[in-house]
C-alpha positions in Angstrom: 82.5 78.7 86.8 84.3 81.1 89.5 82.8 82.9 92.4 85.3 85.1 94.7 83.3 86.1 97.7 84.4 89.1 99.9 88.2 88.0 99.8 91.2 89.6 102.0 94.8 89.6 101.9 97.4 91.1 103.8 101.0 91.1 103.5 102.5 91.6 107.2 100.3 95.0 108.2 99.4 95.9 104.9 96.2 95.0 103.7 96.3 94.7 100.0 93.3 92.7 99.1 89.6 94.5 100.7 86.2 92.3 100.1 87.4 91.6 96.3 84.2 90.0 95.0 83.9 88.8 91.3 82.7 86.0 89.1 83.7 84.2 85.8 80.6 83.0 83.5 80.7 79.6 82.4 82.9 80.2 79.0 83.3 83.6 79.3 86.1 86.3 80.2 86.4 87.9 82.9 89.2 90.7 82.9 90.8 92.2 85.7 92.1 95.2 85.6 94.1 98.3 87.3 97.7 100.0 87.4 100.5 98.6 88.6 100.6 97.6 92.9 96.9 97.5 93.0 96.9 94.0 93.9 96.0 92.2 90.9 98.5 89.5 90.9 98.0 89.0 94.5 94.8 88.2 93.6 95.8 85.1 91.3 97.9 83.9 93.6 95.5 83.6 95.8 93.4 82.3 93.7 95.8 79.2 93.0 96.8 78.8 96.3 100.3 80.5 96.0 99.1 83.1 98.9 97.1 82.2 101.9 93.7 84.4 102.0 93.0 86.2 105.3 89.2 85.9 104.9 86.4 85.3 102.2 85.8 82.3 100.1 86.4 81.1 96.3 84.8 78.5 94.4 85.5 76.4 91.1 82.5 75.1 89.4 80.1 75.3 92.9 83.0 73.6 94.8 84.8 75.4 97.7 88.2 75.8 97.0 89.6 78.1 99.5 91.7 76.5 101.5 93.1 73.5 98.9 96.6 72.8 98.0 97.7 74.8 94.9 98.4 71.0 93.2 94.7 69.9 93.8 93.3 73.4 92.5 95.0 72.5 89.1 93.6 68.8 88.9 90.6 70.6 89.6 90.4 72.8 86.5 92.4 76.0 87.1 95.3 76.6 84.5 97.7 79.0 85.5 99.9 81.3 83.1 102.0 83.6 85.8 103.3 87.4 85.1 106.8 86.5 83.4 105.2 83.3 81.8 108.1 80.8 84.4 108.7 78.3 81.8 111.5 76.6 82.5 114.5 77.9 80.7 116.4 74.9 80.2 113.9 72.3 79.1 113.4 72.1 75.2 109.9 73.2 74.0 108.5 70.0 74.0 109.4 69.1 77.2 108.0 72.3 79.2 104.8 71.1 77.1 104.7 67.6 78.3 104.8 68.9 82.1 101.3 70.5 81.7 100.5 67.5 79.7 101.4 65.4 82.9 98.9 67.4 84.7 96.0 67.3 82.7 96.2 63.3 82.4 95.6 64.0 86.4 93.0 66.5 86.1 90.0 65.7 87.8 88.7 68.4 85.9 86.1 66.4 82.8 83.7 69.4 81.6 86.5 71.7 80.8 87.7 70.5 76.6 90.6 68.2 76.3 93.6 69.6 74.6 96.0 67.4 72.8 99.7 68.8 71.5 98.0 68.7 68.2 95.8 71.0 69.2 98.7 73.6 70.7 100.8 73.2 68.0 97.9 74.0 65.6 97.2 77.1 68.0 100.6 78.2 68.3 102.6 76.8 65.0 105.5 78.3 66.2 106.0 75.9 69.0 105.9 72.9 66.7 108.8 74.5 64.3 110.9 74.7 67.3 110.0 71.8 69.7 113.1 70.6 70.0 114.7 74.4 70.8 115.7 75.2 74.4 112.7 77.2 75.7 115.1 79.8 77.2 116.2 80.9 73.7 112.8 81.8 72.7 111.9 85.5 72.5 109.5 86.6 75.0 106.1 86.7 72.5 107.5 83.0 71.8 107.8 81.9 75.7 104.4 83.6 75.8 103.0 81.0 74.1 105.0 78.1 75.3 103.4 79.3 78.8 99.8 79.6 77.3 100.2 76.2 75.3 101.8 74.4 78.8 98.6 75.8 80.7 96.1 74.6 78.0 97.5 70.7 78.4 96.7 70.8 81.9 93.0 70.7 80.6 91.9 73.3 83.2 88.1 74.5 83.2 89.4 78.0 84.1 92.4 79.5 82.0 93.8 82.1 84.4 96.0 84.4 82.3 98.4 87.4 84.3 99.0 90.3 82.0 99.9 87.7 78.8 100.9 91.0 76.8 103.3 92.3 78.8 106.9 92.8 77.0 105.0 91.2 73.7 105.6 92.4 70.5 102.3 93.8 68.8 101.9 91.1 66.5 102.1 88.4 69.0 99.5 90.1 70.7 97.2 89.9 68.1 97.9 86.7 67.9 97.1 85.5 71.9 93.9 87.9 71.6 92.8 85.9 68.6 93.5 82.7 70.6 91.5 83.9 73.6 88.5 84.8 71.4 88.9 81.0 69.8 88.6 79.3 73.2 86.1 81.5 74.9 82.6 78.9 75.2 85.1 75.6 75.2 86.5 77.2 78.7 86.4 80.1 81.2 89.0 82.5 81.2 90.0 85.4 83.6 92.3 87.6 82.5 94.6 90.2 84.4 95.3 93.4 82.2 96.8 96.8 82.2 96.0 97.9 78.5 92.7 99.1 78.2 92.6 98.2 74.5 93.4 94.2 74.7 90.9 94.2 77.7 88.4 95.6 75.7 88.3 93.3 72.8 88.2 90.2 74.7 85.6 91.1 78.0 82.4 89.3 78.5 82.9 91.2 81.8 85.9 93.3 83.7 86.8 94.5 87.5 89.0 97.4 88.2 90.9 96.9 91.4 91.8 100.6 93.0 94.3 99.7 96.1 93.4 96.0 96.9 89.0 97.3 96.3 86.9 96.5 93.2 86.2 100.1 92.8 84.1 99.4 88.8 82.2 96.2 87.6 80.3 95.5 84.8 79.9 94.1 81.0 82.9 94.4 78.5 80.2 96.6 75.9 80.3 99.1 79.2 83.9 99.6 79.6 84.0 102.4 77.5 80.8 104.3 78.7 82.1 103.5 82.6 85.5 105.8 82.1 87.4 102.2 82.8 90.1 103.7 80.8 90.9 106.9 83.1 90.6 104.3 86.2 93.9 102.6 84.9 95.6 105.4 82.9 99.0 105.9 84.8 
């Protein structure tokens, strides 16, 4: 569903992203993961289009995406849940929730499954008890959601996920790892992650970016026997 192919970044002189190569399996998860400034958000937002890339290529579903607009990535297929979820504060639940639905009436994206509000709420029936709340006055497991459930309407092919646990209370983390597992074969996921744990429980496959390079690859089941965990211990 996703090839990244020798990909480079640089912010000014620094060069933070070095030949980052990875791929998502068609309805599988692909988790990303390393400490903190290793350049694994710069990655997404590259990825979406948010940050230009220097050099290499990226492709949705066999099509070149490299150097499209952020809004035609999305009608493409890629859903987008940012580090610090950016929902917007002062909308009501529902209405954050019908902005991604206003995307994915626009997606060009048709093999990736349709989600409906019906199908959020009954994912995350927390966000159909307070629908008419302001999303700001969520809590942040709660906004969590509301992002995840936003992203989902867009109807993307590839649900791109930055550190969803971050700042989460435990039980609403069990809860988002449940709903990965659930949509895993209906759509593609990549997932960026510092907890070794989470990771874990939900990779098909996983990265670990050392300092902008893919420094360990392989299947989730190899995590453990790789020493993943003392690549991302702090």
């Amino acid at each position: 569903m996703l090839t990244i192919s020798s990909l480079n970044q640089y912010y000014g002189s620094s060069h933070t992203l070095r030949d980052v190569s990875l791929k998502v399996a068609e309805g599988a998860c692909t988790v990303v993961l390393g400490r903190n400034g290793v350049g694994k958000t710069t990655l997404l937002k590259c990825l979406v289009g948010l940050l230009p890339v220097k050099a290499g290529e990226i492709a949705l579903d066999g099509q070149p995406i490299t150097r499209t607009p952020t809004h035609r990535r999305v009608a493409a297929g890629l859903g987008y849940v940012p580090q610090g979820r950016h929902i917007f504060p002062l909308l009501s639940v529902e209405e954050n929730l019908c902005i991604g639905a206003y995307a994915g009436e626009r997606s060009e994206s048709r093999n990736g499954r349709h989600f409906s509000f019906a199908d959020v709420f009954h994912t995350f029936p927390v966000l159909k008890t307070m629908r008419r709340r302001i999303a700001g006055n969520l809590s942040g497991g709660q906004q969590q959601q509301l992002a995840i459930g936003r992203a989902l309407l867009t109807n993307p092919k590839l649900l791109i996920l930055d550190e969803p646990t971050e700042g989460i209370q435990p039980s609403i983390v069990m809860e988002i790892e449940a709903v990965i597992r659930s949509l895993k074969g209906s759509l593609s996921i990549l997932l960026v992650e510092q907890f070794f744990d989470f990771a874990q429980a939900v990779a098909d496959d996983y990265v670990v970016l050392v300092r902008g390079q893919v420094v360990s690859a392989g299947h989730g089941d190899q995590m453990e026997a790789n020493n993943v965990r003392s690549l991302i211990s702090v």
